[in-house]
Backbone as CSV, one residue per row, in Angstrom:
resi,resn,N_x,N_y,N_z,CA_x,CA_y,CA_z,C_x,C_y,C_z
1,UNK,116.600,54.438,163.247,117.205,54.223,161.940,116.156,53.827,160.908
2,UNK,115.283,52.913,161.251,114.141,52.557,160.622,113.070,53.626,159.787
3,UNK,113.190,54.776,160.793,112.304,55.711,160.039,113.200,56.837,159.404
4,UNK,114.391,56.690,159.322,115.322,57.648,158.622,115.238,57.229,157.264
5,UNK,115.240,55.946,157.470,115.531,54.452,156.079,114.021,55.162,155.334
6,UNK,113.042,54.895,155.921,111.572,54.975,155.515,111.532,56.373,154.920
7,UNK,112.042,57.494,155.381,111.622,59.277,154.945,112.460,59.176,154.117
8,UNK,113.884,58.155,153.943,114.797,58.568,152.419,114.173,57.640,151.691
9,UNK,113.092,56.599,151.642,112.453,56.091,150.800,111.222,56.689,150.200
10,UNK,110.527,57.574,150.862,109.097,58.144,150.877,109.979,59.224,149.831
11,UNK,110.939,59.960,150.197,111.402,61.269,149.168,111.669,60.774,147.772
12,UNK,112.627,59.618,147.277,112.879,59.116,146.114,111.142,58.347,145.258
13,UNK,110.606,57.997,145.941,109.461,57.330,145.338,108.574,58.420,145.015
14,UNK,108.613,59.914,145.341,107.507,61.024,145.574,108.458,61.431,144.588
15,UNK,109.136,61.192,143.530,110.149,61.742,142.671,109.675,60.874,141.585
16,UNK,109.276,59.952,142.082,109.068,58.691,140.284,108.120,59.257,139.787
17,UNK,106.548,59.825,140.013,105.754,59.855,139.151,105.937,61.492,138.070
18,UNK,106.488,62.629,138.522,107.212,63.578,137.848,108.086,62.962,136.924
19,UNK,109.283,62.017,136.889,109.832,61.709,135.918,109.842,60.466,135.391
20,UNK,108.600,59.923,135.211,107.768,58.353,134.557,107.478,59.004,133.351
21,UNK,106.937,60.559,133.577,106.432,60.864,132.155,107.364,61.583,131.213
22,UNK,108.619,61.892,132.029,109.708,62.805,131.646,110.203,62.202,130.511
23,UNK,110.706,63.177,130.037,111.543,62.667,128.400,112.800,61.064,128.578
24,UNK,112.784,60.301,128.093,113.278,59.061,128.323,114.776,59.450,128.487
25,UNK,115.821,58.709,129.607,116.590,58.800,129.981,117.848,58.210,128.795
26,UNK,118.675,59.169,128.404,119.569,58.589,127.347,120.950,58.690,127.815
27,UNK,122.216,57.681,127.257,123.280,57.921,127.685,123.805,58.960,126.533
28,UNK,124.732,60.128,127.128,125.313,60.724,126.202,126.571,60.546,126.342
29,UNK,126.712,59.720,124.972,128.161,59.199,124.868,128.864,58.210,125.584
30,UNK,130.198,57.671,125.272,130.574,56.876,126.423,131.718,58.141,127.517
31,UNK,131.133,57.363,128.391,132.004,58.114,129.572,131.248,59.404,130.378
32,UNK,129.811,59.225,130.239,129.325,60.705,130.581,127.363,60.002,130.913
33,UNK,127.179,61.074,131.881,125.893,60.750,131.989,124.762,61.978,132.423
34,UNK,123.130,61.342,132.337,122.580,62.923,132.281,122.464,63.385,133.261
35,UNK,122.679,63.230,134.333,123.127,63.855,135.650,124.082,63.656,136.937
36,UNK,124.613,64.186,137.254,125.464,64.069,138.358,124.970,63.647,139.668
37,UNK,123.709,63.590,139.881,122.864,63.836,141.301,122.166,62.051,141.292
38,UNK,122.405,61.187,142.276,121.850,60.314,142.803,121.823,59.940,144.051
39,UNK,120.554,59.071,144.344,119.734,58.665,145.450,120.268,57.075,145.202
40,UNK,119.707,56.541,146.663,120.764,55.416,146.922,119.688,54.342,147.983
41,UNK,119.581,53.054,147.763,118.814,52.102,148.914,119.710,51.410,148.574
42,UNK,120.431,50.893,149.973,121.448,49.224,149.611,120.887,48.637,151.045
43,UNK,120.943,47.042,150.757,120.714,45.976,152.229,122.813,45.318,151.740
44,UNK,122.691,44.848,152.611,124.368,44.016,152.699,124.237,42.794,153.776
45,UNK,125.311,41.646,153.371,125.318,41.016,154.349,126.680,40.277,154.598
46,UNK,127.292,40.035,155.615,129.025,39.514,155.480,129.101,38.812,156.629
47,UNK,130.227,39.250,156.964,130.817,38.377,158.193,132.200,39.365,158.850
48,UNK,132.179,39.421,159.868,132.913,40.352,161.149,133.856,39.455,161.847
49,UNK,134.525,39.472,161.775,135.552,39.094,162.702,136.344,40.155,163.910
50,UNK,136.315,39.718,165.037,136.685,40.117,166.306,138.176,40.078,166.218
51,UNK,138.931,40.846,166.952,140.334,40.851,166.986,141.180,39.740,167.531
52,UNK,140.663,39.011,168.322,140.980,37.289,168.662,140.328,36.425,168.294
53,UNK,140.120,36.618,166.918,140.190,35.583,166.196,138.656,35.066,166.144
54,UNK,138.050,35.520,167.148,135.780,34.925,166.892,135.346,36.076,165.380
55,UNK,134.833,35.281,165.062,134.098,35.692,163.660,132.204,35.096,164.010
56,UNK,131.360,35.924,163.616,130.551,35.459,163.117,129.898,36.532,161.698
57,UNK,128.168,36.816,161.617,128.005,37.809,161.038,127.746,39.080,160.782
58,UNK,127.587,39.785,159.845,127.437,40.892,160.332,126.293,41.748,158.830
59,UNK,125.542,42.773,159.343,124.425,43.008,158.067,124.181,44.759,157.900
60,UNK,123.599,45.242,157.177,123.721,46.303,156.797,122.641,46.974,156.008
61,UNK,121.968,47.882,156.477,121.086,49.080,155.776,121.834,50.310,155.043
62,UNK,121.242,50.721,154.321,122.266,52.152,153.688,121.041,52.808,152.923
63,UNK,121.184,54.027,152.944,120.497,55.524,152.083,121.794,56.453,152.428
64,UNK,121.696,56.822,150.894,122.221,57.794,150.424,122.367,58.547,149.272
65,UNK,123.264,59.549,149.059,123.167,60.614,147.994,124.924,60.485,147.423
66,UNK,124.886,60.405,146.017,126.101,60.632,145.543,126.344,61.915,144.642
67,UNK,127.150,62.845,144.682,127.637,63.540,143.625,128.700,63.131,142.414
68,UNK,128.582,62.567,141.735,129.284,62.578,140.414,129.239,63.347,139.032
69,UNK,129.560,64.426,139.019,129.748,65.103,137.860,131.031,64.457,136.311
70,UNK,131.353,63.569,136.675,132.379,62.790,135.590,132.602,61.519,136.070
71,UNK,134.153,61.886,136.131,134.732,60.387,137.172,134.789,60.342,138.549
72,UNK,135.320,61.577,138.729,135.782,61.174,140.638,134.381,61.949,141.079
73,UNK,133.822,61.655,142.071,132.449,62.029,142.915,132.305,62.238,144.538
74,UNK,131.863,61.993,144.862,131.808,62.003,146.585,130.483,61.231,147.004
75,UNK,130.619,60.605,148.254,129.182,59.794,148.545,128.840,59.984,150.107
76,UNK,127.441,60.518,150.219,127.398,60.681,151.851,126.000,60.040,151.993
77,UNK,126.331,58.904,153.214,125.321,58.444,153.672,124.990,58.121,155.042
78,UNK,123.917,57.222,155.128,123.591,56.856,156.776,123.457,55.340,156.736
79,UNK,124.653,54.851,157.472,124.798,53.213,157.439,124.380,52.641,159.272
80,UNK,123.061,51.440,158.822,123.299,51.285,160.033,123.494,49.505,160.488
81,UNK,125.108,49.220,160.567,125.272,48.115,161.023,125.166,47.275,162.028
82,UNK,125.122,45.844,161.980,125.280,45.233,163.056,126.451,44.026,163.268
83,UNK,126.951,43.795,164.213,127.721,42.995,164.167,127.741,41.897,165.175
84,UNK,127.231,40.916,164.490,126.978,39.649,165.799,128.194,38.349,166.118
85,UNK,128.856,38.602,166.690,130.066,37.772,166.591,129.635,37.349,168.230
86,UNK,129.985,36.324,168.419,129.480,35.432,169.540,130.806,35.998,171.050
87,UNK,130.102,35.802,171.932,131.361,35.992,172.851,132.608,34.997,173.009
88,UNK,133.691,34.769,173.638,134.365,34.028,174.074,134.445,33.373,175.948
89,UNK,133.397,32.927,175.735,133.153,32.198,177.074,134.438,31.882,177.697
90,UNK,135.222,31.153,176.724,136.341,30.335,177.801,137.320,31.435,177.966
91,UNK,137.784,32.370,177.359,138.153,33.369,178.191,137.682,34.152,179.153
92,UNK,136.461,34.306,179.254,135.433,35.102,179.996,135.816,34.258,181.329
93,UNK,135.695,32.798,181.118,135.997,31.770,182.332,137.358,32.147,182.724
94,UNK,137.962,31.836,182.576,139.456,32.088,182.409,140.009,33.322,183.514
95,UNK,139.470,34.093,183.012,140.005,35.676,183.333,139.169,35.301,184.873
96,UNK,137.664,35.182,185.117,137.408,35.069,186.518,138.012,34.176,187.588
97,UNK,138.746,32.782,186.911,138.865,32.243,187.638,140.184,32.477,188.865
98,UNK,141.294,33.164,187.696,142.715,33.675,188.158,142.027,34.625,189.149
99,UNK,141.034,35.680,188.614,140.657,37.006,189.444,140.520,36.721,190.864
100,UNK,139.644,35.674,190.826,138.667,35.193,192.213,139.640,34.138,193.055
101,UNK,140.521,33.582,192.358,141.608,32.298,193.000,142.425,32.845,194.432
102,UNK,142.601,32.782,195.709,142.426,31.298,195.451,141.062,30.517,196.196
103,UNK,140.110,32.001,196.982,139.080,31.400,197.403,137.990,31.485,196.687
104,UNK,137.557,32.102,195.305,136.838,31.446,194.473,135.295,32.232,195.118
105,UNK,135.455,33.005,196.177,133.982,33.700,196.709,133.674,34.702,195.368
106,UNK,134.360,35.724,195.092,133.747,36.286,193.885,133.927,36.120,192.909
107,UNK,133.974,34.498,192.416,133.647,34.071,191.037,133.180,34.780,189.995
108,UNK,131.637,34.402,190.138,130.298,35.127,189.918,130.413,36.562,189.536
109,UNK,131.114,37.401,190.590,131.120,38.932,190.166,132.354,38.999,188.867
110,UNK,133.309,38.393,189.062,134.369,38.222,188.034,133.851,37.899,186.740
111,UNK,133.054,36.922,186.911,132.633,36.220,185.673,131.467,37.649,184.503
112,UNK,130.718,38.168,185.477,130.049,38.886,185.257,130.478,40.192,184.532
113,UNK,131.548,40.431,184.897,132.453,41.907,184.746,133.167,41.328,183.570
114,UNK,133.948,40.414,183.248,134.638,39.867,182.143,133.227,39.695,180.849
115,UNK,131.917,39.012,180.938,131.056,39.012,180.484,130.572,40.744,179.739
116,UNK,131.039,41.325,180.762,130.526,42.987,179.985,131.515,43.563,179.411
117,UNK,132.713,43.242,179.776,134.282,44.064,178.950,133.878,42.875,177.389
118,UNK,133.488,42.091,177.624,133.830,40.907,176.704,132.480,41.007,175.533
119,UNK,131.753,42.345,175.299,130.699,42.456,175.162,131.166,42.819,173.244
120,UNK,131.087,41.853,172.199,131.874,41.852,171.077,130.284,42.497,170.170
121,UNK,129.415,41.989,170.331,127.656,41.914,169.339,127.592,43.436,169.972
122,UNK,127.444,43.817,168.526,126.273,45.229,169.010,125.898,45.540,167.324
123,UNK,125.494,46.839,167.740,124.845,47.676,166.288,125.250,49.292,166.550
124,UNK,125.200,49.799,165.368,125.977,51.086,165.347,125.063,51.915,163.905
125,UNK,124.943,53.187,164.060,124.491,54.199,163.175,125.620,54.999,162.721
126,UNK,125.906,54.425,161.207,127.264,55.609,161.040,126.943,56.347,159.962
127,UNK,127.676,57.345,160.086,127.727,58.491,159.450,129.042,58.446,157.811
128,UNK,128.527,57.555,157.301,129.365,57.561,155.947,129.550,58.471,155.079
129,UNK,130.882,58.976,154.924,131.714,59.712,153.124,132.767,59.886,153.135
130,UNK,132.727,59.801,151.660,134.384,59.796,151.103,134.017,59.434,149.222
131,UNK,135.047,59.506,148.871,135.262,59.968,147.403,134.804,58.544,146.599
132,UNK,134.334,58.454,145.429,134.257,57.410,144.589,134.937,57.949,143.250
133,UNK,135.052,56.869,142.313,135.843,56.795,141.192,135.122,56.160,140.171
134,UNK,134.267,56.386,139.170,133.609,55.715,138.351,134.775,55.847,136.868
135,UNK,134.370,54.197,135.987,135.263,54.324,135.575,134.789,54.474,133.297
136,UNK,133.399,54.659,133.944,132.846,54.944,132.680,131.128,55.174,133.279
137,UNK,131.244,56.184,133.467,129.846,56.676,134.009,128.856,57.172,132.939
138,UNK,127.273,56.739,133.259,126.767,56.823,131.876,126.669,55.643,131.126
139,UNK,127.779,54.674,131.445,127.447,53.415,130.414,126.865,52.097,130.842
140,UNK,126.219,51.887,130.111,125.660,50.191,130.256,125.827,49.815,131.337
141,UNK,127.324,49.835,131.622,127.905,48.914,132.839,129.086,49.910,133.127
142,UNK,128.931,50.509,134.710,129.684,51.240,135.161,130.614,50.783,136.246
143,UNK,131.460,50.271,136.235,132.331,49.579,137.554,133.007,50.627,137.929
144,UNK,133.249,51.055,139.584,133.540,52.133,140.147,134.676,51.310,141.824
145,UNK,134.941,52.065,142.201,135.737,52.110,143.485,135.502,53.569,144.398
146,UNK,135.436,53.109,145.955,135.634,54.094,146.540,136.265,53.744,148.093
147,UNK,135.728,54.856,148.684,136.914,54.546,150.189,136.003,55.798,150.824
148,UNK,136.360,55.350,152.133,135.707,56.846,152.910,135.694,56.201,155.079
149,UNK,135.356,56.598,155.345,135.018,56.759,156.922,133.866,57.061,157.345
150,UNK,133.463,55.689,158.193,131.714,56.083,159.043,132.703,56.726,160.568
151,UNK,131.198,57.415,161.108,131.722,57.672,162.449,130.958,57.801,163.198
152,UNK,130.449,57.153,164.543,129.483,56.827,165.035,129.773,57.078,166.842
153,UNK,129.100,57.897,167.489,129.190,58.314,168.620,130.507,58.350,169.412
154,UNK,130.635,59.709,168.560,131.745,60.054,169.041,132.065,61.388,170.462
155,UNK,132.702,60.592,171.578,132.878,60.951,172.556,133.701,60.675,173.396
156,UNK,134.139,61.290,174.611,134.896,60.643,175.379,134.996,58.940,176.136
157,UNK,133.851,58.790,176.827,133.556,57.768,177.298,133.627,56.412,175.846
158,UNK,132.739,56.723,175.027,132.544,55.886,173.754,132.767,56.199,172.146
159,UNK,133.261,55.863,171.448,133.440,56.335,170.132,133.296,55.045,169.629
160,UNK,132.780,55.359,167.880,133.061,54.169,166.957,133.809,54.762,165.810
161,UNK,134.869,54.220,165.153,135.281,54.480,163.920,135.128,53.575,162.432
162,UNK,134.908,53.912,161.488,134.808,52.336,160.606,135.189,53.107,159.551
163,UNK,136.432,52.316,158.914,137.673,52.775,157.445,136.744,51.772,156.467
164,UNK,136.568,52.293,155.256,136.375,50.920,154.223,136.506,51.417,152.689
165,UNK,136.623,50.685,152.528,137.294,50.556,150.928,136.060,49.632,150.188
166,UNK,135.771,49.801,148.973,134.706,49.315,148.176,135.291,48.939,146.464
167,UNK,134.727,47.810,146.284,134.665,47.643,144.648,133.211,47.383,144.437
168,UNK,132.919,48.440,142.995,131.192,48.172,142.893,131.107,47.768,141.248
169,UNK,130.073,47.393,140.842,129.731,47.539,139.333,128.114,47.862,139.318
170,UNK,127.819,49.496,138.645,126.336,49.941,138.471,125.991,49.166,136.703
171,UNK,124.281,48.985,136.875,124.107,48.833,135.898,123.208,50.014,135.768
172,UNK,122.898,50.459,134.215,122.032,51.957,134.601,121.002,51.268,133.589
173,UNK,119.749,51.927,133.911,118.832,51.956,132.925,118.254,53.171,132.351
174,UNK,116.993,53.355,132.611,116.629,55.279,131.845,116.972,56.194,133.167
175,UNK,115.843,56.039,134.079,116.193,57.130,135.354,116.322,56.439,136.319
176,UNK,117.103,54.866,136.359,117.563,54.117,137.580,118.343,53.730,137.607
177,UNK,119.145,52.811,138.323,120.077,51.708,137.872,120.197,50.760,139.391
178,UNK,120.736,49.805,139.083,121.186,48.910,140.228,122.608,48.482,140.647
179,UNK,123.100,48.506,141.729,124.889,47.951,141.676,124.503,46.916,142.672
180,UNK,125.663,46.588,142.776,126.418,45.267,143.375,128.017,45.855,143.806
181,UNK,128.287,45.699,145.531,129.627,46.714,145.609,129.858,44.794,146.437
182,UNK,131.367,44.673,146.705,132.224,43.983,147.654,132.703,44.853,148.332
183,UNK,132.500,45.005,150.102,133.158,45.789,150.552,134.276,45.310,151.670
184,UNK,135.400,45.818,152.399,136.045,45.363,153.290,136.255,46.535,154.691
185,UNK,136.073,46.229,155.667,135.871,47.736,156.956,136.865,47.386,157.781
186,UNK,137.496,48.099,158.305,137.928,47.822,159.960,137.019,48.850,160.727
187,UNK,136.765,48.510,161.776,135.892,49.385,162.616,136.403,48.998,163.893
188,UNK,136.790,49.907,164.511,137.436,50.570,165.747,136.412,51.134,166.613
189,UNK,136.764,50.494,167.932,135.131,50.615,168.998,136.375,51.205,170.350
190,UNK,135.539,51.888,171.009,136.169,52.105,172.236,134.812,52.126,173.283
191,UNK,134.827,51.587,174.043,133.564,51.230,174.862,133.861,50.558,176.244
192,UNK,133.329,51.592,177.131,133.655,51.502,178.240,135.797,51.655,179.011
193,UNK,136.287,52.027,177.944,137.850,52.349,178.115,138.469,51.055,177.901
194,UNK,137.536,50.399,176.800,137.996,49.094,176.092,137.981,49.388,174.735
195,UNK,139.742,49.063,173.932,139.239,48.980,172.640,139.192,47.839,172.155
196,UNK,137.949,47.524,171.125,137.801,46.312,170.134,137.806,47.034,168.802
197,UNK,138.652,45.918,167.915,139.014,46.400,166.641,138.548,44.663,166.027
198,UNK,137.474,45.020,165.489,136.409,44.311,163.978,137.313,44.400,162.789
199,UNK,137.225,43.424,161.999,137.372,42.751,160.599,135.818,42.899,159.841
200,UNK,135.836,43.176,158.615,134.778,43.283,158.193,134.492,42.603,156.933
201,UNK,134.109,41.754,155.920,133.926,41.345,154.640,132.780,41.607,154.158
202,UNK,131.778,42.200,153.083,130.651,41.837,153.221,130.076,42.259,151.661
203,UNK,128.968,41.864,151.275,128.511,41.815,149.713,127.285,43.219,149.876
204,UNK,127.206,44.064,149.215,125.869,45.007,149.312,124.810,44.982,148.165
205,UNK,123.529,45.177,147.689,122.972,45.239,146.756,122.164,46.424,147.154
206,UNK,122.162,46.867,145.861,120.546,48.337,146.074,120.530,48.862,144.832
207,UNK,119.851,49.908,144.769,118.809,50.360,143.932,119.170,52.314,143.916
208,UNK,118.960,52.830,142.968,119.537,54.164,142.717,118.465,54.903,141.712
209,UNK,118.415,55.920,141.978,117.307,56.967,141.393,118.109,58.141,140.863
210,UNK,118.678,58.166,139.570,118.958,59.609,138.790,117.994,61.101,139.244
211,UNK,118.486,62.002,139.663,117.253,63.178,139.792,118.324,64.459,139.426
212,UNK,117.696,65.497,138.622,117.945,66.886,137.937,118.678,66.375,136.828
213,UNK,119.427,67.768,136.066,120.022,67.066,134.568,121.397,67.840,134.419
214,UNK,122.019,67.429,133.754,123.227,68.190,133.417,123.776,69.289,132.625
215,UNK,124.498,70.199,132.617,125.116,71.033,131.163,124.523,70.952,130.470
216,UNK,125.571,69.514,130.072,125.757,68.597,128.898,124.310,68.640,127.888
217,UNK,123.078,68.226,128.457,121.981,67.684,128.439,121.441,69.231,127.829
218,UNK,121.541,70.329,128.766,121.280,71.848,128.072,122.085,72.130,127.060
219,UNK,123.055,71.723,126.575,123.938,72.548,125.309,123.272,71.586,124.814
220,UNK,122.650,70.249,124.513,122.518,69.698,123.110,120.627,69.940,123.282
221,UNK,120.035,70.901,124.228,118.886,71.004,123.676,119.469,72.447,123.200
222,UNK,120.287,73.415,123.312,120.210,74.484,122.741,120.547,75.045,121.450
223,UNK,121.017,73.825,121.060,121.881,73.495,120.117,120.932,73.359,118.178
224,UNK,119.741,72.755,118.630,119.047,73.060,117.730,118.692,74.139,117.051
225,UNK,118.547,75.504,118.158,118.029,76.788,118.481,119.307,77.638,117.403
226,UNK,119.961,77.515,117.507,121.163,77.994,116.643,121.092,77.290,115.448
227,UNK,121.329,76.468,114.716,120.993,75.862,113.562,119.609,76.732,112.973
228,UNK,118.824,76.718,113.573,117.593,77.465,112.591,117.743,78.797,112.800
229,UNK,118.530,79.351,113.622,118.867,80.980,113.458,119.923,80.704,112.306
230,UNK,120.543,79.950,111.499,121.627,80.487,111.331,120.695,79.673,109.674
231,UNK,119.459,78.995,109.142,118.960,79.038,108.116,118.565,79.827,107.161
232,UNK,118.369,81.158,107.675,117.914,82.202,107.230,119.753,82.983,105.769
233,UNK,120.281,82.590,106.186,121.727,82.478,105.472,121.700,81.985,103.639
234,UNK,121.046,80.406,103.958,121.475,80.070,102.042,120.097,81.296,101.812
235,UNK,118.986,81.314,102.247,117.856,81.988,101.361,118.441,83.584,100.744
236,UNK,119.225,84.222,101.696,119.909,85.630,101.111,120.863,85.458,99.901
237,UNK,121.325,84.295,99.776,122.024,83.968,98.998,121.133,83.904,97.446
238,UNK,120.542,82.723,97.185,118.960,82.551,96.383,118.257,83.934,96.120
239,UNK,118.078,84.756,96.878,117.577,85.786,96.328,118.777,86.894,94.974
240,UNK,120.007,86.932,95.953,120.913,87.368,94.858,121.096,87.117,93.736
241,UNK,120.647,85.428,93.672,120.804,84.967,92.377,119.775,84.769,91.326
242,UNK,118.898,85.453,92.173,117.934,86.109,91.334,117.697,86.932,91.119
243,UNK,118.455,87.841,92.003,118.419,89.881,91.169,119.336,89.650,90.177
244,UNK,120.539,88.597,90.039,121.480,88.853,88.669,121.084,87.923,87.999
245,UNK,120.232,87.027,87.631,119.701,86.165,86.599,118.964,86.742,85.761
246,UNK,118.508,88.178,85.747,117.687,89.233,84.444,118.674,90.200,83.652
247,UNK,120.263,90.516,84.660,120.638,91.146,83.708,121.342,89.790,82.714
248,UNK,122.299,88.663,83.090,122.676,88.055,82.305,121.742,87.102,81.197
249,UNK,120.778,87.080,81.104,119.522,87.306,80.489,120.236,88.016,79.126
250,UNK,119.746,89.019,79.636,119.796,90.516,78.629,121.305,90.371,78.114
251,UNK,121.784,90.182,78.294,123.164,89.926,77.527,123.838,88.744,76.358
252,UNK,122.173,87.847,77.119,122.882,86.747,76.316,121.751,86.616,74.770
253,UNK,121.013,87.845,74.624,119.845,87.933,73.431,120.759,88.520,72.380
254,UNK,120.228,87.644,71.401,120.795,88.326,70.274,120.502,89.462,69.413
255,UNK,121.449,89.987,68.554,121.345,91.497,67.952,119.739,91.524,67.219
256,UNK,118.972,90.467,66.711,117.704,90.550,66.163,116.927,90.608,67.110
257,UNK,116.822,90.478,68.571,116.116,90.649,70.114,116.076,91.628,69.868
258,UNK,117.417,92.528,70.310,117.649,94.117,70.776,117.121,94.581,69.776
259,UNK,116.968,94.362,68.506,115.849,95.692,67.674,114.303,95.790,67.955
């Protein structure tokens, strides 16, 4: 995951010095921006809760790419979480002791086997997308929502699923910007023909890179180009009014002229 993180960082930074010198990044208008196409670094950090009730924390890497051409967009990325929620010993105890009762010889193996079903901490590589909603894109301050599904080794023996829902607010600058999202997950594990179902809360921050340009951005450079084709207009005019400014001239001299 580390060097996936690193090659989607090496591509966006091999993009800054081409557009450092590029024409300065402007908003056009409210509700609109100069491109649809962004790059994505977020870190996160929260807290996981286990389905009986153990909570501890839980943290988060992210790269990705969004399409937004207006309001509604799409976002696909590569999330790779972890979730450290502590075990439950006294059930772990618990469950061996009934197992092994009433002579108590395979404790130990009981205890051991409850210890691995009971296995809540891990880490996962998911495969994130689903739709976003910006609610003034292009401006100053863009607050957005989205929703979507990671999905992470998916198979018979093992699968992961993770639902989540997001509230964000971007701030933009010329060809960057920064957000701040609150997010909430359930993530659904099946492992070993055990399911555990996670609670998720957690805060994200990162960093975003604008790259290519829009329409929009081409009709108002083309736009000049027509205006000076269409100057050539008053001057035909000006000339007319100077092929008829010699006869009314001549009309307006008096009868001691004309002799």
């Amino acid at each position: 995951m580390k060097k996936i993180i690193s090659l989607f960082a090496v591509c966006i930074f091999s993009l800054l010095p081409s557009t450092l010198f590029a024409e300065p990044f402007t908003l056009i208008g409210e509700g609109t921006q100069i491109s649809p196409f962004t790059a994505k670094l977020a870190v996160g950090a929260g807290q996981a809760e286990y389905q009986y009730g153990l909570a501890g924390r839980s943290e988060t890497y992210r790269a990705g790419f969004e399409y937004n051409p207006r309001n509604l967009g799409f976002e696909l990325g590569v999330n790779r979480s972890g979730y450290f929620v502590p075990q439950d010993r006294s059930t772990e105890m618990a469950s061996a002791m009934i197992l092994s009762a009433p002579s108590f010889d395979n404790f130990g193996y009981y205890l051991a086997a409850a210890a691995m079903i009971d296995k809540v901490t891990f880490s996962k590589t998911f495969l994130d997308l689903g739709p976003t909603f910006h609610f003034r894109p292009g401006s100053k301050f863009d607050p957005y929502i989205g929703a979507g599904l990671g999905i992470a080794d998916i198979g018979a023996k093992q699968s992961t699923l993770r639902a989540y829902g997001k509230l964000g607010v971007r701030m933009n600058f010329e060809r960057s910007f920064v957000f701040l999202e609150l997010e909430g997950a359930s993530i659904n594990r099946n492992f070993q023909g055990e399911k555990y179902i996670y609670g998720e809360g957690s805060g994200i921050f990162g960093f975003g890179y604008y790259f290519g340009s829009s329409s929009s951005s081409d009709n108002k450079e083309t736009s000049p180009i027509k205006q000076k084709e269409e100057e050539p207009a008053p001057k035909q005019e000006e000339t007319k009014k100077e092929e008829v400014s010699p006869s009314k001239s001549e009309e307006e001299k008096t009868p001691e002229e004309n002799r």
